[in-house]
N, C-alpha and C positions, 0 to 999 in steps of 0.2 A: 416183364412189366407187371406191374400188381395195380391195383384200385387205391389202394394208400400212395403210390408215388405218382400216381394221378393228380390228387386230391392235392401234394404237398407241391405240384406243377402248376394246378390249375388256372392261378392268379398270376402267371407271370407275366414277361412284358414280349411284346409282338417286335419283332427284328425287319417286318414288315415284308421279306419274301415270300413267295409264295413254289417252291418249287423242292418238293421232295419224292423221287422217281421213286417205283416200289422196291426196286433193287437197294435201294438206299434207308427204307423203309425205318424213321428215328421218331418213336411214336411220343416221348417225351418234345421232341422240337415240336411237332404237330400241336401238343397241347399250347407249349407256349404261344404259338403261331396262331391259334383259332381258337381255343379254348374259351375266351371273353366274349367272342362275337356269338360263338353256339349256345353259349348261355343263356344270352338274350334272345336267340333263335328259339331256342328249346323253350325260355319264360313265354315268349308271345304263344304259343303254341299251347300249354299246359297252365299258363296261369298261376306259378307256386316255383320262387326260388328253390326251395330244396326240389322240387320233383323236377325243376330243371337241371341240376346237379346231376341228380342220381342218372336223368336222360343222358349228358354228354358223358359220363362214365363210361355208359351204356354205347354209346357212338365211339367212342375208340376204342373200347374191348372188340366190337364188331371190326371198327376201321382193322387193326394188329389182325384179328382172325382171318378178315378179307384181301387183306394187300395183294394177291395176286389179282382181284378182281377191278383194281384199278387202271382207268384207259386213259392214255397221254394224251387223247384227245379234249381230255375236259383236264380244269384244273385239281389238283389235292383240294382245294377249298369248296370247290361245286362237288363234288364226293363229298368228302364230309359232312356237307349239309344236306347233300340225298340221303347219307345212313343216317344224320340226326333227324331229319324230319319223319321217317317213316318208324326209328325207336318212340320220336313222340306219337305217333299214331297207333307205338301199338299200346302202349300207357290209356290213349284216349280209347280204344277198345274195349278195357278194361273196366274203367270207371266214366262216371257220369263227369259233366262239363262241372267247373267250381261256378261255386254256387255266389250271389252277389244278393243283398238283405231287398233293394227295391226289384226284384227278381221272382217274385213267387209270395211275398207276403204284404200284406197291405198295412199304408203308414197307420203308426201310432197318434194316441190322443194326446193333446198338447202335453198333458202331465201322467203322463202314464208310465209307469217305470219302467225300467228297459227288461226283456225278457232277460234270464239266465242263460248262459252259451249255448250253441248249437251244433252237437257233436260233428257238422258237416264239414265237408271241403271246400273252403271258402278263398275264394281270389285273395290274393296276397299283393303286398307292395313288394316294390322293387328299388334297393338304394341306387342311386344315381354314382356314388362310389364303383361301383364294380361295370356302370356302363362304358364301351368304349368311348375316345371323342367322336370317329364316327362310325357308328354301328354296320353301316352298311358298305364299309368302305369306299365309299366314295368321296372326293374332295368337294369342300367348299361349304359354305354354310347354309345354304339353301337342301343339299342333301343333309347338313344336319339337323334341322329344324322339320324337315319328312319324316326321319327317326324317331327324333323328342315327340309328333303326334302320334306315331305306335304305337309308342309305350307308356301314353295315358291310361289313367284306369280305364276313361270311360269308353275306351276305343277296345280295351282288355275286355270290358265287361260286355261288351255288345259281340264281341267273338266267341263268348262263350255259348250264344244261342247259333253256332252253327255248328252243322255236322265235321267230325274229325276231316274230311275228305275238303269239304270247302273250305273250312279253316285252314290246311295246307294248302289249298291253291291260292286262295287269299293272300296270304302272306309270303311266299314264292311268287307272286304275281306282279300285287300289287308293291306290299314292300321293300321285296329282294329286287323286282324288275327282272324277273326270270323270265325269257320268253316260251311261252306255253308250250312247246316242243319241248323244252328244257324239260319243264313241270312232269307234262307226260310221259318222258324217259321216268327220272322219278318215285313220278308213281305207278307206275305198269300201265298206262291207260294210254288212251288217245287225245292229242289234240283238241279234236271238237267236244270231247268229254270235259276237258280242262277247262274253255271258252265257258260250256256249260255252267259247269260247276260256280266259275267263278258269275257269271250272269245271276243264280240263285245265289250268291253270298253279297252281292251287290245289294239285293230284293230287299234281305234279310237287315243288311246293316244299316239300310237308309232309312228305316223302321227304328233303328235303334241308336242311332244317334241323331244329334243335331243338325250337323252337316250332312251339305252333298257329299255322295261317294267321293265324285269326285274332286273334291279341295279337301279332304284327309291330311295327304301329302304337301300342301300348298304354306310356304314359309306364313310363320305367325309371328310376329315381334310381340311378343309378350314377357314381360319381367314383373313376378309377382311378387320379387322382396319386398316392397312398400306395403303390400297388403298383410304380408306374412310378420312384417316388424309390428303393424298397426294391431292385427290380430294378437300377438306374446302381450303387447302394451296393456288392452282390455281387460283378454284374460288372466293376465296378473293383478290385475286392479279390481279384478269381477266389478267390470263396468259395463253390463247389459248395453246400456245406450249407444253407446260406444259401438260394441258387439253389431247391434242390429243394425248401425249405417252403413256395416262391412257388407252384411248380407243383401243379395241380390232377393228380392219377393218371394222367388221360386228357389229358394237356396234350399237343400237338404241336408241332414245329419245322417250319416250309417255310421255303425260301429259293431262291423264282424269280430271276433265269430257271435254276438249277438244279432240276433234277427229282427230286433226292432230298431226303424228307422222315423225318421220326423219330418214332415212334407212343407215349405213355408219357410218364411224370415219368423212367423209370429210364434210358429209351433216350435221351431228351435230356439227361439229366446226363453219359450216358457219352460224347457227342458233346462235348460242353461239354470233358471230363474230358482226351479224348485229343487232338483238333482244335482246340480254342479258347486253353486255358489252358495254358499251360506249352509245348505242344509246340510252336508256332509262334514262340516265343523274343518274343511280342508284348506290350505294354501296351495298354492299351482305356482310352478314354476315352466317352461317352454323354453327348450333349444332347438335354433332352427337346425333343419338339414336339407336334403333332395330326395324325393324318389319319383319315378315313374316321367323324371323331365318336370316334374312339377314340385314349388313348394314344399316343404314339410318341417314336422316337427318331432321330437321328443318333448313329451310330458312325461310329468313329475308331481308326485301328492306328497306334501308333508302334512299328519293328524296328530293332534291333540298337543298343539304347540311344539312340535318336533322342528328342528331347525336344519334337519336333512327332508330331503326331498325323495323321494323312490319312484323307480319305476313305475310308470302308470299304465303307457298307450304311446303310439305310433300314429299323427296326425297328418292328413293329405290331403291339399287344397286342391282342390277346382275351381277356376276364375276366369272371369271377362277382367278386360285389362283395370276395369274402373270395381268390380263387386266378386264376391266368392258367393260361387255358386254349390259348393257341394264341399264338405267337410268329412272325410275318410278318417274313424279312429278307429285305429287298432287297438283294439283293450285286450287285457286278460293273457295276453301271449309277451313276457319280459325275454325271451328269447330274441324277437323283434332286434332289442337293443343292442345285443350283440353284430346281429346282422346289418344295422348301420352305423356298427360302428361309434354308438353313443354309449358316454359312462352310466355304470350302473348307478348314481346317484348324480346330486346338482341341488 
């Protein structure tokens, strides 16, 4: 087994059993079998497709070295996610949480120009291409719509303010539905430590998001194509008015790895107004895509009358069923594009 024929397994397709004794021990079938589901275990976890990558790597070189320490009491699949979640803790040891622009810096002045990049580790999207249909293996669509809320950013970004230790029981807890004895095998601790921990990540998140803890998980019908087709319309047309009936009052603009962000429907129009449209002598073009369960797009700059379009940024909506609440671009990183899977021009 090598790390290259990991990599060239990685993305394969799930045959949907689950049952490989260690006597049998076929660490390429294991990838096929879990590899997609770890991924997105490993992203909630760390915050950064590749550093989830390099995590499951990291989880079957360990699984291969550890096979005999597998117990037919639990499954190949609950193993694997106790060695991947503790390679991501030891990643979070190492490094600080990724960092999010309304997180430590305070919003910009309506027309103030965006700072220049921020050599940090900054939360990353996640293409909706590479998620399973259901994450969590479970059927039905109510367990998929508990998934789709994870793996929002805003749900991403509010787990960043917890410790590596809650953050795994959080997500083992709450979103795996791992009962706390589970958890606590795990992670070498006890039960009432687990209970704990997750009571302080409960504290922690309800502070940080909008919602109850508890309706996280609770199905949302929401279908933001209308908003997402209405948005490309606008912004092809750099029709501000337009633009601004999409925005919710309280709507924001980030765009990592820059640190300056826009607080307001009025402060993002006037960014929109002096930086986007007009001033930069640019055309904009927008292809939809997915990430994070949410909306998205590739953008696209053609200047100085160019009739091709190039890579710009990687955009990501946040929305109530009727307004967009928070507008995610990814600027300055065209590698993006590869990772969902968008052409390098349009």
């Amino acid at each position: 087994m090598s790390t290259g024929s990991l990599r060239r397994e990685f993305f394969g397709q799930d045959d949907g059993t689950d049952t490989a004794p260690a006597e049998a021990f076929d660490i390429d079938r294991l990838v096929r079998l879990h590899g997609r589901e770890l991924h997105v275990h490993c992203y909630r976890m760390l915050g950064s497709p590749e550093d989830a990558e390099d995590a499951v790597q990291e989880t079957f070189i360990r699984a291969w070295a550890r096979q005999d320490t597998f117990a037919s009491r639990s499954t190949v699949r609950a193993w694997l996610y106790g060695i991947a979640t503790n390679a991501c803790l030891d990643v979070l040891r190492q490094r600080k949480s990724r960092a999010w622009p309304t997180h430590g810096w305070p919003a910009a002045q309506p027309r103030q120009h965006p700072a220049p990049p921020a050599d940090i580790a900054w939360l990353r999207p996640y293409p909706d291409r590479l998620l399973t249909l259901d994450l969590e293996g479970n059927p039905g669509p109510e367990a998929a719509y508990a998934a789709r809320e994870t793996i929002e950013l805003a749900f991403l970004a509010a787990l960043q303010h917890l410790p590596p230790r809650q953050r795994a029981v959080l997500i083992l807890r709450d979103v795996m539905r791992w009962p706390a004895g589970d958890v606590a095998t795990v992670l070498e601790t006890t039960t009432t430590a687990v209970n704990s921990a997750l009571q302080r990540a409960h504290a922690t998140m309800a502070t940080k998001l909008d919602a109850d803890p508890h309706t996280w998980q609770a199905a949302r019908e929401r279908d933001h194509r209308h908003l997402l087709q209405a948005l490309v319309a606008a912004w092809e047309r750099e029709d501000v008015p337009k633009l601004l009936e999409l925005l919710r009052d309280d709507a924001r603009l980030v765009m990592p790895p820059r640190p300056t962000w826009f607080d307001g429907r009025d402060a993002v129009a006037a960014f929109f107004t002096g930086h986007v449209f007009g001033a930069m002598g640019a055309a904009w073009r927008l292809l939809p895509t997915e990430a994070n369960g949410q909306a998205a797009f590739g953008l696209y700059q053609a200047i100085g009358g160019s009739r091709v379009h190039r890579r710009f940024g990687v955009g990501v909506l946040d929305a109530t069923a009727t307004r967009i609440t928070q507008i995610a671009m990814f600027v300055d990183e065209p590698h993006l594009f590869d990772l969902f899977a968008l052409p390098g021009s349009a």
